[in-house]
ROFI-334960 format. One record per residue (C-alpha): x, y, z; residue in three letters; chain. Coordinates in steps of 0.05 Angstrom, whole numbers. Layout:
% residues N
PT       c1       c2       c3   residu   chaine
PT        X        Y        Z      ALA        A
...
% end
This chain:
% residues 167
PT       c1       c2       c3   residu   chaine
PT     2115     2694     2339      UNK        A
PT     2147     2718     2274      UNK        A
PT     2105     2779     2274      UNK        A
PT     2130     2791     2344      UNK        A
PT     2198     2784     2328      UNK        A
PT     2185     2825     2263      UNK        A
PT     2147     2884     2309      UNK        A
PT     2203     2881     2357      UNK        A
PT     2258     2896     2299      UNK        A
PT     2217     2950     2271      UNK        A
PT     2202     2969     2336      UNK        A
PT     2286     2982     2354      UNK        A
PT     2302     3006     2285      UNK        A
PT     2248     3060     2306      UNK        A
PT     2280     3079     2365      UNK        A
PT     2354     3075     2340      UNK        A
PT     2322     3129     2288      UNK        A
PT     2288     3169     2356      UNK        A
PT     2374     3164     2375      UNK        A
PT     2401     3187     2328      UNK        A
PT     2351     3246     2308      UNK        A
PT     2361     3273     2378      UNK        A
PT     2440     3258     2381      UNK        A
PT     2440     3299     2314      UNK        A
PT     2391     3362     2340      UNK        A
PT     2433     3366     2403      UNK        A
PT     2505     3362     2376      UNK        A
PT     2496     3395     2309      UNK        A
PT     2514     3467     2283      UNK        A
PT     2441     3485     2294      UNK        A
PT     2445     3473     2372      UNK        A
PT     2503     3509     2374      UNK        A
PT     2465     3564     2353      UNK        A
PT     2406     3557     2397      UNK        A
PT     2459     3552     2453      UNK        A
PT     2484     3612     2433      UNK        A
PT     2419     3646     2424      UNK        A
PT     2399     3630     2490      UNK        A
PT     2461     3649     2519      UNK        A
PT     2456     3715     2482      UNK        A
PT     2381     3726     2514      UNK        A
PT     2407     3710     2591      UNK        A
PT     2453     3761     2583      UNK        A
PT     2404     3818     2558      UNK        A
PT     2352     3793     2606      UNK        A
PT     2404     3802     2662      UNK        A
PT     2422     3865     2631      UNK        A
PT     2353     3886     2631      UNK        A
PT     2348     3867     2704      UNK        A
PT     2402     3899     2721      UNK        A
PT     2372     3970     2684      UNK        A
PT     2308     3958     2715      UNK        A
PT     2345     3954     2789      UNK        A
PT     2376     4019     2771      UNK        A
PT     2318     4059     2754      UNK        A
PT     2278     4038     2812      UNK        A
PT     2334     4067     2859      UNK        A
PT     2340     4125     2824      UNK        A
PT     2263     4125     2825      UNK        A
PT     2266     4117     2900      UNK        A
PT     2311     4174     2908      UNK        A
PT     2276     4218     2869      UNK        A
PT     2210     4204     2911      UNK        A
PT     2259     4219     2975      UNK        A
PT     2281     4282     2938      UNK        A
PT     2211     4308     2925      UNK        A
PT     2189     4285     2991      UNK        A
PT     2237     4324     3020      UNK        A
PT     2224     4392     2978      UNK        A
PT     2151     4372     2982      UNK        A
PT     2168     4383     3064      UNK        A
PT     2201     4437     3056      UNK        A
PT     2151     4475     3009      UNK        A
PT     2098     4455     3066      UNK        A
PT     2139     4492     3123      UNK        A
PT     2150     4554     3077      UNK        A
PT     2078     4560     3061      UNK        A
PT     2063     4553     3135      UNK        A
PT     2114     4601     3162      UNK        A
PT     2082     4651     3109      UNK        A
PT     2013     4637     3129      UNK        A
PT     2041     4655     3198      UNK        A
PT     2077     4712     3187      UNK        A
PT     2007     4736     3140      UNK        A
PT     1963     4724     3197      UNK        A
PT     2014     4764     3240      UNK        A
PT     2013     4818     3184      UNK        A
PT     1931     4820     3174      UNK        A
PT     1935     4831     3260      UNK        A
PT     1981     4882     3259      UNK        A
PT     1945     4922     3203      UNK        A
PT     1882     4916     3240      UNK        A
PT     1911     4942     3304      UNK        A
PT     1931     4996     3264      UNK        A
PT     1872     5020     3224      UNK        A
PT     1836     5014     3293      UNK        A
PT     1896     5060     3320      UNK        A
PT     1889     5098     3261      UNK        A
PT     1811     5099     3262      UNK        A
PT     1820     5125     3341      UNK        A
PT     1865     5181     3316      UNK        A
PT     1815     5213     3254      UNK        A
PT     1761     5214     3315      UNK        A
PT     1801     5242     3374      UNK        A
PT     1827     5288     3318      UNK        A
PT     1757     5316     3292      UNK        A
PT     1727     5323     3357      UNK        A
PT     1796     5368     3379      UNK        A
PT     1779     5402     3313      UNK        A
PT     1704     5411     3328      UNK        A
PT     1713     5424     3407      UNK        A
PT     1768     5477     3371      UNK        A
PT     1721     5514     3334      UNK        A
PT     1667     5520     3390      UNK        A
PT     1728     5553     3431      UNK        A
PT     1740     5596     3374      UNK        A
PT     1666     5614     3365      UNK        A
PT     1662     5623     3442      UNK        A
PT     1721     5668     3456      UNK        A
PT     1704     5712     3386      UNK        A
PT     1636     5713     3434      UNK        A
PT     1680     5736     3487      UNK        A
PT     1645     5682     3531      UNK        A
PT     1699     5643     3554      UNK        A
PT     1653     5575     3583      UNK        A
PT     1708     5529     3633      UNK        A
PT     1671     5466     3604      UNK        A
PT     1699     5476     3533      UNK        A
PT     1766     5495     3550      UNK        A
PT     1767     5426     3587      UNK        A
PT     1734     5392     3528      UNK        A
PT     1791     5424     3481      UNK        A
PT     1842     5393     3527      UNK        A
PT     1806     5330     3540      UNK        A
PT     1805     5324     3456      UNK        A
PT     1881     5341     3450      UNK        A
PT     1897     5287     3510      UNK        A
PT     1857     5236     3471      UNK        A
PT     1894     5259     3400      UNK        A
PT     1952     5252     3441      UNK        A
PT     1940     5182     3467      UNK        A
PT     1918     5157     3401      UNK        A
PT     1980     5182     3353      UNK        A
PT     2012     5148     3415      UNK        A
PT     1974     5076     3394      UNK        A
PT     1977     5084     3311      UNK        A
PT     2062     5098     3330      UNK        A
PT     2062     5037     3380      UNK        A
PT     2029     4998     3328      UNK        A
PT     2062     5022     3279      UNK        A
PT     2129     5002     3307      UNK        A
PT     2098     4942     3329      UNK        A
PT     2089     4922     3256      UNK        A
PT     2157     4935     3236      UNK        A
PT     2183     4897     3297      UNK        A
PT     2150     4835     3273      UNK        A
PT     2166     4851     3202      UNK        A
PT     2246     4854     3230      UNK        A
PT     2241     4790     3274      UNK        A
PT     2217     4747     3205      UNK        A
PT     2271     4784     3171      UNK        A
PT     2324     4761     3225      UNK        A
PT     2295     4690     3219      UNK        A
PT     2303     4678     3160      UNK        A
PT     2372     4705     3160      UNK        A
PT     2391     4649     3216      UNK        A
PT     2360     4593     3162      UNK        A
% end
């Protein structure tokens, strides 16, 4: 039983020295400090949070910006690949005008010069007097298309012009 007793006294004295180590680490200058460390680390990490919450909105507003021009860049490109594709039509119509013109224009100039050859001839043949004013009809009616397409180009050129005025 003495060594019971004896175990049981070293026993408290061991845990009154447990007490008093942790009364001294938890009330001393030194936990002050780590109080104060800690304290010092909460506020940067809020700090920190509160940085990181900022940059994501302005993150999120710039993706809304460049969403936005991104949209907007899309609807230019497509109103100029419109307005291209209305361009690349209205020069075709009028290199076909114009093509219709050069060959109503050399046949009046050939059908011309058989006239020519035929009245120096002093044969004076109905069928190429109506030929010479079948070609100028037909020159006629094709400067008519080249200046219909023609103005029809610069009508649509006008129209874009006046849209993008009302934007």
């Amino acid at each position: 039983m003495d060594d019971i007793a004896e175990l049981e006294t070293r026993i408290t004295g061991a845990l009154d020295r447990i007490r008093a180590g942790v009364a001294s680490a938890t009330a001393g200058p030194a936990a002050d400090d780590v109080r104060a460390a800690l304290a010092e680390r909460e506020a940067r990490i809020a700090a920190l949070e509160t940085a990181l919450d900022d940059e994501r909105t302005a993150n999120a507003q710039l993706a809304e910006r460049v969403k936005v021009l991104k949209d907007r860049q899309d609807d230019t490109i497509e109103r100029q690949r419109a307005t291209l594709d209305g361009q690349r039509t209205s020069m075709a119509d009028m290199q076909a005008a114009l093509d219709r013109l050069r060959e109503a224009e050399a046949e009046q100039r050939a059908t011309n010069a058989r006239l020519r050859e035929a009245l120096t001839q002093q044969t004076a043949e109905p069928e190429l007097i109506n030929r010479a004013a079948e070609a100028e009809l037909e020159s006629l009616r094709a400067t008519r298309a080249a200046d219909a397409a023609d103005a029809a180009a610069i009508i649509a050129e006008l129209k874009l012009l006046i849209a993008e005025e009302a934007e």
